[in-house]
KEVO-964998 format. One record per residue (C-alpha): x, y, z. Coordinates in steps of 0.02 Angstrom, whole numbers, plus 50000, padded with zeros to 5 digits. Layout:
% residues N
+-------+-------+-------+
:    xx :    yy :    zz :
+-------+-------+-------+
:     X :     Y :     Z :
...
+-------+-------+-------+
//
This chain:
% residues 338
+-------+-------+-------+
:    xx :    yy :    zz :
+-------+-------+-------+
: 48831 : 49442 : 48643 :
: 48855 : 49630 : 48725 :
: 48958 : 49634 : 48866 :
: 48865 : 49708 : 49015 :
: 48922 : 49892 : 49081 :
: 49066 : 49886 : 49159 :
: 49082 : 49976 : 49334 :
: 49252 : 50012 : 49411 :
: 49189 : 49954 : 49585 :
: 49103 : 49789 : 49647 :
: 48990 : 49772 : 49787 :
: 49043 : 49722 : 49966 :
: 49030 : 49528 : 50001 :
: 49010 : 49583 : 50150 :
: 48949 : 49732 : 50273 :
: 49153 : 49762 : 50353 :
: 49236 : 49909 : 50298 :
: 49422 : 49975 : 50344 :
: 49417 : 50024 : 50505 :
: 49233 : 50035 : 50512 :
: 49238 : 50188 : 50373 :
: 49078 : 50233 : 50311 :
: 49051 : 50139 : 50137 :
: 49052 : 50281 : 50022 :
: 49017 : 50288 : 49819 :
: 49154 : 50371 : 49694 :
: 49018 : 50516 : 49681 :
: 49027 : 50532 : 49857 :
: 49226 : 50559 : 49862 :
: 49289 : 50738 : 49911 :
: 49445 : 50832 : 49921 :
: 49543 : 50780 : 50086 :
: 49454 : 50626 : 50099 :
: 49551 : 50450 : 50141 :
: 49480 : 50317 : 50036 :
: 49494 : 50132 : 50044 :
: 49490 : 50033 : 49929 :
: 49506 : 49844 : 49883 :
: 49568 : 49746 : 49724 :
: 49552 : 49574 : 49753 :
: 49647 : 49504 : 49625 :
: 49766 : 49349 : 49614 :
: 49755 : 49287 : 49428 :
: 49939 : 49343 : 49378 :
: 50004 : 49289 : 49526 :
: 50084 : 49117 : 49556 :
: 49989 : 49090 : 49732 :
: 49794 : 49045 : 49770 :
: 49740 : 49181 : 49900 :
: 49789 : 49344 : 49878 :
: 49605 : 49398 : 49823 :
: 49544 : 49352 : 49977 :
: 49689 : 49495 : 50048 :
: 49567 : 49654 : 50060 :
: 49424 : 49550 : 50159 :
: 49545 : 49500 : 50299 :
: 49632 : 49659 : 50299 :
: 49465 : 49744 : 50333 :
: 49402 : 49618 : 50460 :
: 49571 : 49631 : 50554 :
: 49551 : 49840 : 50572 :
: 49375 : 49802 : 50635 :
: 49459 : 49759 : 50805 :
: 49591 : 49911 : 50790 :
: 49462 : 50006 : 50773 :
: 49363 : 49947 : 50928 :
: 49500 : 49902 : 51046 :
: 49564 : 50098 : 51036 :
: 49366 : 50187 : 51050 :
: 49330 : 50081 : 51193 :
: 49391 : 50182 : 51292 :
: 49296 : 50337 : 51232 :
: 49355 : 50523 : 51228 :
: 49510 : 50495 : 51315 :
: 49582 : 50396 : 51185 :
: 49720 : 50251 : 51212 :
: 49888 : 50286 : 51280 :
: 50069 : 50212 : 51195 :
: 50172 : 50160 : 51311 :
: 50318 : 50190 : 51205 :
: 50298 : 50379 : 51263 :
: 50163 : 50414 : 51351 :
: 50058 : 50518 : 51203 :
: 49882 : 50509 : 51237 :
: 49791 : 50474 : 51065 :
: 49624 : 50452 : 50990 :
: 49528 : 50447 : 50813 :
: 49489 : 50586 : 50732 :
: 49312 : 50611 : 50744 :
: 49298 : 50744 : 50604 :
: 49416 : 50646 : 50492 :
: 49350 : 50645 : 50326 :
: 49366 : 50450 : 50288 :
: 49264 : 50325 : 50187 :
: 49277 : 50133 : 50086 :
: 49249 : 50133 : 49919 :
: 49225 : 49949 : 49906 :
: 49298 : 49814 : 49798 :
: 49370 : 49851 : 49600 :
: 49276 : 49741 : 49502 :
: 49403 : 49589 : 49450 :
: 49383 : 49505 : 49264 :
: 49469 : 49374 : 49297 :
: 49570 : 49320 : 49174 :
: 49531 : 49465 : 49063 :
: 49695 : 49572 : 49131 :
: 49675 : 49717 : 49011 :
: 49494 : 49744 : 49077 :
: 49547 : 49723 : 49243 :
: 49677 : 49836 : 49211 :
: 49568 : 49954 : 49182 :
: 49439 : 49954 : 49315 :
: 49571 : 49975 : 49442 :
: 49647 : 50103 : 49332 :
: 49488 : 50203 : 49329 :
: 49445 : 50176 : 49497 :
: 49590 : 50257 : 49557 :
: 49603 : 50388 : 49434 :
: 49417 : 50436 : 49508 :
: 49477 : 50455 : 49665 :
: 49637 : 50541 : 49646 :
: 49559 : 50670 : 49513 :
: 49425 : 50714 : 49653 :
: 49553 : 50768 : 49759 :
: 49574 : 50607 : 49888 :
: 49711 : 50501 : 49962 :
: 49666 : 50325 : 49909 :
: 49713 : 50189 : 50015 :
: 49722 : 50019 : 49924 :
: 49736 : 49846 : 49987 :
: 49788 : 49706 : 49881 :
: 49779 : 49572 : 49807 :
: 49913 : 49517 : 49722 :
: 50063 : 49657 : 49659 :
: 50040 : 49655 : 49486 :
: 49880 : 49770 : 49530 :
: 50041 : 49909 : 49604 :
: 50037 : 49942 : 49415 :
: 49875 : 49989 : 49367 :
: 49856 : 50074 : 49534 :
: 50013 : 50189 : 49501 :
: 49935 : 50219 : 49333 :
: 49765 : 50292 : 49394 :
: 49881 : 50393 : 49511 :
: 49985 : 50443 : 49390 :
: 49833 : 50487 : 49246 :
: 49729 : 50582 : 49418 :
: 49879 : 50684 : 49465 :
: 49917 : 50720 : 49306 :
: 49726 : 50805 : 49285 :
: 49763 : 50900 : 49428 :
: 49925 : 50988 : 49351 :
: 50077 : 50871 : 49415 :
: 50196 : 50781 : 49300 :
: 50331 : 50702 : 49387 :
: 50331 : 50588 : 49522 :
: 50427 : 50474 : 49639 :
: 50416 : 50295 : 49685 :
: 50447 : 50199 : 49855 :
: 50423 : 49991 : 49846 :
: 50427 : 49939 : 50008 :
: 50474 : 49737 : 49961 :
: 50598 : 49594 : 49963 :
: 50598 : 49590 : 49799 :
: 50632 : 49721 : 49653 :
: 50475 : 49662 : 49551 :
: 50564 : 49737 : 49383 :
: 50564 : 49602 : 49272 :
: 50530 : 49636 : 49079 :
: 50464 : 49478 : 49009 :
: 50425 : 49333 : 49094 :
: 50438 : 49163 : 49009 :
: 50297 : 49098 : 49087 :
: 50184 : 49275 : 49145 :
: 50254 : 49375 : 49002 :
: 50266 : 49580 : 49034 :
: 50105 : 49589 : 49152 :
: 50104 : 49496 : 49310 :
: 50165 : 49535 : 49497 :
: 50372 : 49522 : 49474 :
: 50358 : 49657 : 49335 :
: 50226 : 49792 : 49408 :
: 50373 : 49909 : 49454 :
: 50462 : 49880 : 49281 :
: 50289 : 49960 : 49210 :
: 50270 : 50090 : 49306 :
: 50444 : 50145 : 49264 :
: 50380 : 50160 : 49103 :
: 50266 : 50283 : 49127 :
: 50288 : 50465 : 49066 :
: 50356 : 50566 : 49218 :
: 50420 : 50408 : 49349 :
: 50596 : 50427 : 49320 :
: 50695 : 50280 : 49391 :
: 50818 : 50392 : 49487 :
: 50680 : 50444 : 49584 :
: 50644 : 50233 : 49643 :
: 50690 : 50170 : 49792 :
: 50685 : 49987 : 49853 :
: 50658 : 49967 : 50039 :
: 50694 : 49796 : 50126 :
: 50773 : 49723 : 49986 :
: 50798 : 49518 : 50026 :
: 50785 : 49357 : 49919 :
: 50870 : 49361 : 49741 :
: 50821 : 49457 : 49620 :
: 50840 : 49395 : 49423 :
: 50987 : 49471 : 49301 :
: 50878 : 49576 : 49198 :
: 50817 : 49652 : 49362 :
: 50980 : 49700 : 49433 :
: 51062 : 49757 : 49272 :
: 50895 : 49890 : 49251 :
: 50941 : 49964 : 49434 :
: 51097 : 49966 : 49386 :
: 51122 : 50067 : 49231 :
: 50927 : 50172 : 49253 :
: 50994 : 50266 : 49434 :
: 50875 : 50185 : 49523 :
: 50904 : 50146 : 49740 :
: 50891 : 50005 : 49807 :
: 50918 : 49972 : 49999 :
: 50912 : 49806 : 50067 :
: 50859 : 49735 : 50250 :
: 51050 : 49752 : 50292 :
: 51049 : 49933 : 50228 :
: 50903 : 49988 : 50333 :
: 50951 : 49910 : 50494 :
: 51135 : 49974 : 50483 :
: 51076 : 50147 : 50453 :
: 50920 : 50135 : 50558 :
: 50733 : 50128 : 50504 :
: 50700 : 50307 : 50518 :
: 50875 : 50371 : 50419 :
: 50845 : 50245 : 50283 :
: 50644 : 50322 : 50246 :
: 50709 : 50487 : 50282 :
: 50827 : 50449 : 50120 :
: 50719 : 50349 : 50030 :
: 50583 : 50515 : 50026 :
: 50715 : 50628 : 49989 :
: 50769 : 50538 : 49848 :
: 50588 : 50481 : 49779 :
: 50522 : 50675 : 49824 :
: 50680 : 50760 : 49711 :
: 50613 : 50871 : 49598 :
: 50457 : 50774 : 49610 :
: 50290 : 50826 : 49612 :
: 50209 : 50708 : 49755 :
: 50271 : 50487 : 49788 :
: 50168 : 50343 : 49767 :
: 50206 : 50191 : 49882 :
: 50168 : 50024 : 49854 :
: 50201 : 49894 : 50011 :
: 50237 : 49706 : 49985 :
: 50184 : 49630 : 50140 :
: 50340 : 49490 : 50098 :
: 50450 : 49636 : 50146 :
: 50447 : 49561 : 50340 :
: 50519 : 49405 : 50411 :
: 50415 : 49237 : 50396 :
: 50391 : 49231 : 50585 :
: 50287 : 49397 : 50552 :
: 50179 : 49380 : 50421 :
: 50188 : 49181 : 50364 :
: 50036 : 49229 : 50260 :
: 50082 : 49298 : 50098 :
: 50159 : 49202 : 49926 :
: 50360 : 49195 : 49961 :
: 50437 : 49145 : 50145 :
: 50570 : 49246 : 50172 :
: 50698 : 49247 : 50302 :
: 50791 : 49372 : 50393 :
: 50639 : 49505 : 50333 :
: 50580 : 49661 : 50424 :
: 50516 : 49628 : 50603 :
: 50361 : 49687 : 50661 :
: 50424 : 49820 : 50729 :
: 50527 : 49875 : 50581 :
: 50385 : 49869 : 50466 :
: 50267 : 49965 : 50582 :
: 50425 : 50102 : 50596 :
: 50435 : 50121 : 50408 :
: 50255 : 50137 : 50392 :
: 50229 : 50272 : 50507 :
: 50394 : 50390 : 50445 :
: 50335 : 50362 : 50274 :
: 50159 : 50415 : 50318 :
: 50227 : 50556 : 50395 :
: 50270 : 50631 : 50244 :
: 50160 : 50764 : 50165 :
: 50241 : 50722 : 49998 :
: 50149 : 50566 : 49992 :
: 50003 : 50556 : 49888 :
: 49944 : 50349 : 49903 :
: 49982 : 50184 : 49957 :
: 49941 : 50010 : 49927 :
: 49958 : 49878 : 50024 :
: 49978 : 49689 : 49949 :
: 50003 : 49501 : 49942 :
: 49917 : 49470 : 50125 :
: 49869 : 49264 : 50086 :
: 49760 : 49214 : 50201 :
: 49750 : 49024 : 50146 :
: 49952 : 49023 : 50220 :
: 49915 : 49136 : 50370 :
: 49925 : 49090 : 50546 :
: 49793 : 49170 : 50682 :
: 49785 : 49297 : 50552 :
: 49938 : 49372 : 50609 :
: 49989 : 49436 : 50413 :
: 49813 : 49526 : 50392 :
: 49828 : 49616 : 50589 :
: 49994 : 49674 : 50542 :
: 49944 : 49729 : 50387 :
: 49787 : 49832 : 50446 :
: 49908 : 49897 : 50602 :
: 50043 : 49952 : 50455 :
: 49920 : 50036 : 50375 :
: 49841 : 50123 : 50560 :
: 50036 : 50182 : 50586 :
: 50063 : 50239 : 50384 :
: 49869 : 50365 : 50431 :
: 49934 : 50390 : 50598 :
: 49953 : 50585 : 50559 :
: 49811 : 50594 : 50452 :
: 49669 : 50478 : 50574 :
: 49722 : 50520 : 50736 :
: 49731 : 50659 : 50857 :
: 49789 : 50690 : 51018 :
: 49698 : 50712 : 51176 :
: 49765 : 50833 : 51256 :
: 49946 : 50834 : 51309 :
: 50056 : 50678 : 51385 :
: 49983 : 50562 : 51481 :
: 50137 : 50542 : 51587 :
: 50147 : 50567 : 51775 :
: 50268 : 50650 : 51879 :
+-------+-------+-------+
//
């Protein structure tokens, strides 16, 4: 029997897009554009639900995305400091859909969300990709990696933002391809050196073969600890100068597990003591903020565990706060009176 063509992206199971984004093709992709993406995949992981990750993600920025137009041209004001802001109407935005999943063929699958990022990073976009569980950080980083590389670039940095290190080798019961080794593979690849990785929000425990790798490869890891004695915004400012040394541009790849359990209950480990809401949000937007950044990905939102969807809002808000520079503008000065 012939397999049937294979086509790097699936259709929508539904009409909702990120943010409301026009649903755009991988012809349709252009230079400058932000594209979103989803790879709902679970099959290496060792929880039921992360597929369904991308869906909730995008139904969750549906309300974002309404709750600051309502107000129309004026845009929405944060309180925090009195900025007026709004969406850009001329940003050049679009969802590509869902990779197609083979599930449990993981080289194939490999290698639709391989392609499907490579596609959009050699047509000149900023793809942003929402998980599913992390094993698919690897094939994602690879597409980046194999698009930049089109494009003339050849080394580049790395920033996990995670509880946990992801690095193992060989897994007696997942083997070398599953989501606690996607950042041991993308080490691997031809111009990610380790001492440009860096760890945010470190946590949990982390196995022996992981911590001896960081240990002798240069690599930086920072736990929860490290980032709140030094402060949110020093700790990314250090994590991008590190990952963005000598580098050409930094992919970063967010574990949703990174926060605290009263936070986001909905993903595959409970973890206590994690980022808080706030923390996360912070590290989003300063790592956003940099123009060294060339994608994200965002993964392990569970809806199956979730509560009120409270995971899958954060998530989509993360992700509003990482585009912040990129999606919004403001209106026209500080709202503040007086």
């Amino acid at each position: 029997m012939t397999d049937r063509p294979s086509s790097p992206i699936a259709p929508f199971s539904s009409g909702t897009t990120f943010l409301n984004w026009p649903r755009v093709s991988l012809d349709q992709v252009r230079p400058g554009m932000i594209v979103a993406g989803g790879i709902p995949c679970e099959f290496t992981g060792s929880t039921i639900g992360p597929r369904l990750g991308p869906a909730a993600i995008r139904q969750r920025s549906t309300g974002i995305n309404w709750r600051w137009r309502e107000p129309g041209p004026g845009g929405v004001v944060n309180v925090s400091d009195g900025s007026a802001v709004r969406f850009r109407e001329d940003a050049a935005v679009g969802d590509i859909g869902d990779v197609t999943i083979h599930s449990p063929q993981l080289e194939r699958t490999t290698e639709e969300i391989r392609a499907c990022t490579e596609g959009i990073v050699r047509r000149g976009a900023f793809p942003v990709m929402l998980g599913g569980d992390h094993y698919v950080g690897y094939p994602l980083a690879l597409g980046y990696h194999e698009g930049r590389r089109a494009l003339g670039e050849t080394r580049f940095g790395y920033i996990q933002v995670d509880a946990h290190f992801d690095l193992q080798d060989d897994n007696p019961s997942h083997g070398k391809y599953w989501h606690g080794s996607n950042a041991r593979r993308v080490a691997e690849l031809d111009g990610f050196d380790p001492a440009n990785m860096v760890w945010l929000g470190l946590l949990d425990i982390a196995w022996r073969d992981e911590w001896e790798f960081v240990q002798r490869s240069g690599a930086t890891a920072m736990t929860v600890h490290d980032m709140r004695a030094k402060g949110v915004e020093r700790a990314v400012a250090e994590a991008l100068a590190i990952a963005g040394r000598d580098t050409d541009s930094i992919y970063v790849s967010v574990d949703i597990d990174v926060c605290d359990n009263s936070a986001a209950p909905g993903t595959g480990f409970i973890n206590f003591g994690g980022l808080s809401a706030i923390e996360f949000l912070t590290t989003l937007q300063c790592l956003g903020k940099s123009e060294e950044v060339g994608a994200v990905d965002l993964v392990e939102v569970t809806p199956p565990r979730d509560l009120g969807d409270r995971t899958a809002h954060l998530a989509a808000r993360g992700l509003v706060e990482f585009l912040r520079g990129r999606i919004l503008e403001p209106t026209g000065g500080s709202a503040l009176i007086g």
